[in-house]
C-alpha positions in Angstrom: -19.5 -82.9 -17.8 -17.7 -81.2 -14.9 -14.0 -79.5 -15.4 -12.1 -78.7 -12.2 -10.9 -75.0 -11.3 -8.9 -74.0 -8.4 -9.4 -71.4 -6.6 -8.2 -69.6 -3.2 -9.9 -69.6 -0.5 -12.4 -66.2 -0.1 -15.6 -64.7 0.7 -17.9 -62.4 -1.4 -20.4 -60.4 0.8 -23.9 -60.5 -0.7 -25.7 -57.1 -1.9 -29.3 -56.0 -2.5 -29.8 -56.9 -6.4 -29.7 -53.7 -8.5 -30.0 -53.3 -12.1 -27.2 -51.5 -12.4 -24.8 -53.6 -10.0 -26.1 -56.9 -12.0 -26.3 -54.9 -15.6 -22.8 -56.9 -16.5 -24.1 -59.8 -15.8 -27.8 -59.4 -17.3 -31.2 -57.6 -16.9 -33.0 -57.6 -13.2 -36.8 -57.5 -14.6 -38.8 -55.4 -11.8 -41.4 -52.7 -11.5 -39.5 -49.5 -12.6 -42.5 -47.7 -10.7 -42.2 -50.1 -7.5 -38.0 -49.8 -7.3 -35.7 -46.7 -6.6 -33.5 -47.6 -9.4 -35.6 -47.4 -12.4 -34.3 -48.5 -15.9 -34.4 -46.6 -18.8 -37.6 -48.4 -20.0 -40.5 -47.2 -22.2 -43.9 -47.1 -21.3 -47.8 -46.7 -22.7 -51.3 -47.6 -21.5 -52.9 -51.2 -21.9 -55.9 -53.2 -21.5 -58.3 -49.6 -21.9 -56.3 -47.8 -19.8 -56.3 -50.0 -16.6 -52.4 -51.6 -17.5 -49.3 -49.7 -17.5 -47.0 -51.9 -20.4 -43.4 -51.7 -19.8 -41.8 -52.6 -23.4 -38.4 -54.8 -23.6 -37.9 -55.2 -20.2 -35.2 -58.0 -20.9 -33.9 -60.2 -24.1 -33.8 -64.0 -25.1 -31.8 -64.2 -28.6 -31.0 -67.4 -29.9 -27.2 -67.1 -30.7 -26.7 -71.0 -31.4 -26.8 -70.6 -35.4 -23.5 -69.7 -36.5 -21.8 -70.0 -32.7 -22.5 -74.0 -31.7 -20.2 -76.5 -33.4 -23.1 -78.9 -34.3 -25.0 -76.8 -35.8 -28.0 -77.8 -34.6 -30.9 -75.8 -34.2 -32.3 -74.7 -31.6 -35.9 -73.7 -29.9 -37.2 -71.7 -26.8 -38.2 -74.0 -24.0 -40.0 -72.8 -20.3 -38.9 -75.2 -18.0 -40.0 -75.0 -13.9 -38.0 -75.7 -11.2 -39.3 -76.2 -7.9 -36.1 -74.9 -6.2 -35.6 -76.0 -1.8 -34.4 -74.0 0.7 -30.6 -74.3 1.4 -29.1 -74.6 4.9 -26.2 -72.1 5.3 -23.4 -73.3 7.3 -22.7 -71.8 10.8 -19.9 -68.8 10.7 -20.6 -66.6 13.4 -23.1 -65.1 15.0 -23.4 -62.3 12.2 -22.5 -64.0 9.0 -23.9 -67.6 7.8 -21.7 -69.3 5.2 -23.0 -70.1 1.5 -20.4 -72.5 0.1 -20.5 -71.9 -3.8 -19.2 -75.3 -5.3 -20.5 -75.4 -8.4 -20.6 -72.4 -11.6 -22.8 -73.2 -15.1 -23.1 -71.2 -17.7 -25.8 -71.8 -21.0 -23.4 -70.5 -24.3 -25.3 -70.0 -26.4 -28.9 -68.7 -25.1 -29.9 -65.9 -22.2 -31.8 -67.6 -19.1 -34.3 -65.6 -17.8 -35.4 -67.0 -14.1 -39.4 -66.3 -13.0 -40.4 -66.6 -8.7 -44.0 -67.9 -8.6 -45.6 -67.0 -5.6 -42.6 -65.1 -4.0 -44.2 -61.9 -3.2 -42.4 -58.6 -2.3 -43.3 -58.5 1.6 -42.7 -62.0 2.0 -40.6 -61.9 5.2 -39.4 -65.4 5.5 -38.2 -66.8 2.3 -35.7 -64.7 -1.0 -33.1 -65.9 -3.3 -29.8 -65.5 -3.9 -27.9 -65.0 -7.9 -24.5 -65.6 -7.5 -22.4 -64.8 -11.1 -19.1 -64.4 -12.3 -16.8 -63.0 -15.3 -16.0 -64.9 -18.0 -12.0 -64.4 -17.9 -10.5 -64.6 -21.7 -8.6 -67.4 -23.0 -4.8 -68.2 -21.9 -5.7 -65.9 -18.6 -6.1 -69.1 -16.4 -2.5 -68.5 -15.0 -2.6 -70.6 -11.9 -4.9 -72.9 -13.1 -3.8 -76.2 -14.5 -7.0 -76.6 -17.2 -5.6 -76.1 -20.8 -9.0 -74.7 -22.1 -8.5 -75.4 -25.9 -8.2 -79.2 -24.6 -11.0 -79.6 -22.4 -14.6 -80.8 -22.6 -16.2 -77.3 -23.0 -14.5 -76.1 -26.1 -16.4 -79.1 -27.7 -19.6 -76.8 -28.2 -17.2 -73.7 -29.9 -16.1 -74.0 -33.4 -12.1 -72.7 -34.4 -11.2 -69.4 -34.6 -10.9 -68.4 -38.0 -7.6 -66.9 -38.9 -6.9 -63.5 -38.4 -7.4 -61.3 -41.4 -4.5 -58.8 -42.0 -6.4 -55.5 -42.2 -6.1 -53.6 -45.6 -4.3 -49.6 -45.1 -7.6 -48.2 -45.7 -9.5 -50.4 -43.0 -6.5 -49.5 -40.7 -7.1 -46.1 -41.5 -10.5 -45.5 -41.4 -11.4 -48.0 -39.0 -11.4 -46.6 -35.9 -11.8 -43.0 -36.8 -14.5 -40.7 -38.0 -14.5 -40.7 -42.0 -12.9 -37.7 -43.3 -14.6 -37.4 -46.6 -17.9 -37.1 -45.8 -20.0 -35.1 -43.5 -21.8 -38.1 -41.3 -18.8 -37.9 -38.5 -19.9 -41.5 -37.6 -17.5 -44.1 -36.7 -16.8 -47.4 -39.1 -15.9 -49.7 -36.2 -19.6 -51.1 -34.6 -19.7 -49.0 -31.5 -19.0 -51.5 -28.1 -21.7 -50.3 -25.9 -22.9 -52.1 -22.7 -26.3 -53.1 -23.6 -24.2 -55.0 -27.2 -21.8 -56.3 -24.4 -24.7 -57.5 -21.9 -26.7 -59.3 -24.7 -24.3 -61.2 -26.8 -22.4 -64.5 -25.4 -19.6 -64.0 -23.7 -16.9 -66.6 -25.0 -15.6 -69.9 -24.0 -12.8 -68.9 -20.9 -13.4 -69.8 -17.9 -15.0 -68.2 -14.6 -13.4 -65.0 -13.3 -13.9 -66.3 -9.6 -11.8 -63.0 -8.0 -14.4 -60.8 -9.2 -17.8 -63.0 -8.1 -20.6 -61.2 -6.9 -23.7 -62.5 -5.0 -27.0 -60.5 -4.7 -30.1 -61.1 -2.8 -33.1 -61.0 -4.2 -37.0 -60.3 -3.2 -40.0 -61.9 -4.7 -40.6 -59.1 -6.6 -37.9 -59.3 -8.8 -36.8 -61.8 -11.8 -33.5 -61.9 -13.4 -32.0 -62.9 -17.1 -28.5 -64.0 -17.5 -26.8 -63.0 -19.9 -26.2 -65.7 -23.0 -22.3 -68.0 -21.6 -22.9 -66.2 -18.2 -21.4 -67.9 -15.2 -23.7 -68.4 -12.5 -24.4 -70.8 -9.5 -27.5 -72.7 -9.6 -30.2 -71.2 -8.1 -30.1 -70.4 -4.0 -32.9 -70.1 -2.4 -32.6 -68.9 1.4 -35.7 -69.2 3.9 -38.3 -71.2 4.8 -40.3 -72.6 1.7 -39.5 -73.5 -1.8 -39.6 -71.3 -4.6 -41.1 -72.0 -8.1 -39.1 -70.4 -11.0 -40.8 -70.6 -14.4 -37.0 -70.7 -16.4 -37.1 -69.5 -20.3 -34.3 -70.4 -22.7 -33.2 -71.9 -25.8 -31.6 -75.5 -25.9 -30.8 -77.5 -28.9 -30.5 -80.8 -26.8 -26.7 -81.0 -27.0 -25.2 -81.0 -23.6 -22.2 -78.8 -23.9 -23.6 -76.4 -26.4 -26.6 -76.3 -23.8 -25.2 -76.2 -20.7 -21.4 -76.4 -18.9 -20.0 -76.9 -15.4 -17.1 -76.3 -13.8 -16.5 -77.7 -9.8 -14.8 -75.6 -7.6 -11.8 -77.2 -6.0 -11.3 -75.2 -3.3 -13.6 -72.6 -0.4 -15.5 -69.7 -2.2 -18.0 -68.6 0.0 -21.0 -66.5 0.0 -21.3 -64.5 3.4 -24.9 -63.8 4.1 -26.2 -62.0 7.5 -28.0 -63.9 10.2 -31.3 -64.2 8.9 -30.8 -63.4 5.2 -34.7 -61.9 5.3 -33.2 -58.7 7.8 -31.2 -57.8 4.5 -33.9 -58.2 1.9 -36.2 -55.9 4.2 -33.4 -53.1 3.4 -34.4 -53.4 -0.7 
């Protein structure tokens, strides 16, 4: 099911994808030895010396027990999709015009999307990962949707109440413990790998801050789990095959939501979106 957002009318210049521009978002898988940026990824020898195996290079956790209404379990499913080129629409003679019309996100599962036969030097054909922030609930100001009414918060369970924290929680929760020696912290520490890997709530698309990226053939990405993204883009002359790995329980709203946007958010993309892609 679609719900409706508004938005005003803007543009979002595309960028070369970067792990560390798209780390909010999710993991860019990619040759640390092939790429300037190079994640903080461990490595050892494989296959008698001839393979160089980079461990953990992204994540897919299942986070539907315990976070979908229903219940219902989930498995990992690879999917393909055989994705066509799009036409951009005519700005100037600089700029072409992607018009983003549609934002999904999967809740409860990461996505992790896989080029086939894209390589790194191919000159005519690249992609494009357009994502947003997830804004938190009640922030939808000048938007009409009540949230907590509409089709999507069908897949969340209620909020439990809030617990009143005890004196000793409230005073030794968010300092170091003063009666021992270990100096360590009692609340979980909020870092941005926990941040980047675990869902990221029910509210609605942050469409001021959407970013667009170009991508080479060389490079895969994951989104993170309730990440809002488009659909995939695919700019050039031939299709792209992505092998796509998730989990999905079979329940349409805990597997996947929509929103349409009402009004013009476009993605500005230079004349021949390849010119750009050669700068990676």
């Amino acid at each position: 099911m679609i719900l409706p957002v508004s938005n005003p009318a803007a543009a979002v210049r595309v960028t070369p994808l970067d792990p560390d521009a798209f780390a909010p978002f999710g993991d860019v898988i990619q040759n640390p030895s092939t790429h300037a940026s190079k994640p903080d990824l461990e490595s050892v020898a494989a296959n008698q010396g001839s393979a160089t195996k980079w461990l953990d290079v992204t994540r897919l956790d299942n986070w539907y027990e315990g976070r979908c209404k229903s219940g219902q379990k989930a498995k990992s499913v690879m999917n393909m999709f055989v994705c066509k080129p799009r036409e951009l629409q005519k700005k100037d003679g600089v700029h072409g015009v992607f018009p983003v019309r549609i934002l999904e996100r999967h809740p409860f599962t990461p996505q992790t999307f896989i080029p086939v036969g894209l390589g790194a030097d191919d000159a005519r054909t690249c992609y494009l990962v357009i994502v947003a922030p997830t804004l938190p609930l009640g922030s939808q100001k000048r938007d009409s949707t009540n949230m907590a009414e509409s089709p999507l918060a069908s897949a969340y369970p209620p909020s439990p109440p809030r617990r009143k924290r005890s004196l000793r929680e409230r005073l030794l929760g968010s300092r170091p413990n003063p009666f021992t020696n270990d100096f360590t912290l009692r609340t979980t520490p909020s870092t941005a790998i926990s941040q980047i890997h675990e869902p990221r709530g029910p509210g609605l698309p942050d469409l001021a801050n959407l970013r667009a990226f170009i991508a080479r053939g060389d490079q895969a990405v994951t989104y993170g789990p309730g990440t809002w993204h488009a659909p995939m883009v695919v700019l050039g002359e031939r299709p792209v095959d992505f092998v796509v790995v998730q989990y999905a329980n079979g329940i349409g709203v805990e597997d996947c939501q929509e929103v349409e946007i009402n009004k013009g958010l476009n993605v500005l993309i230079e004349s021949g979106a390849t010119n750009l892609k050669a700068k990676l």
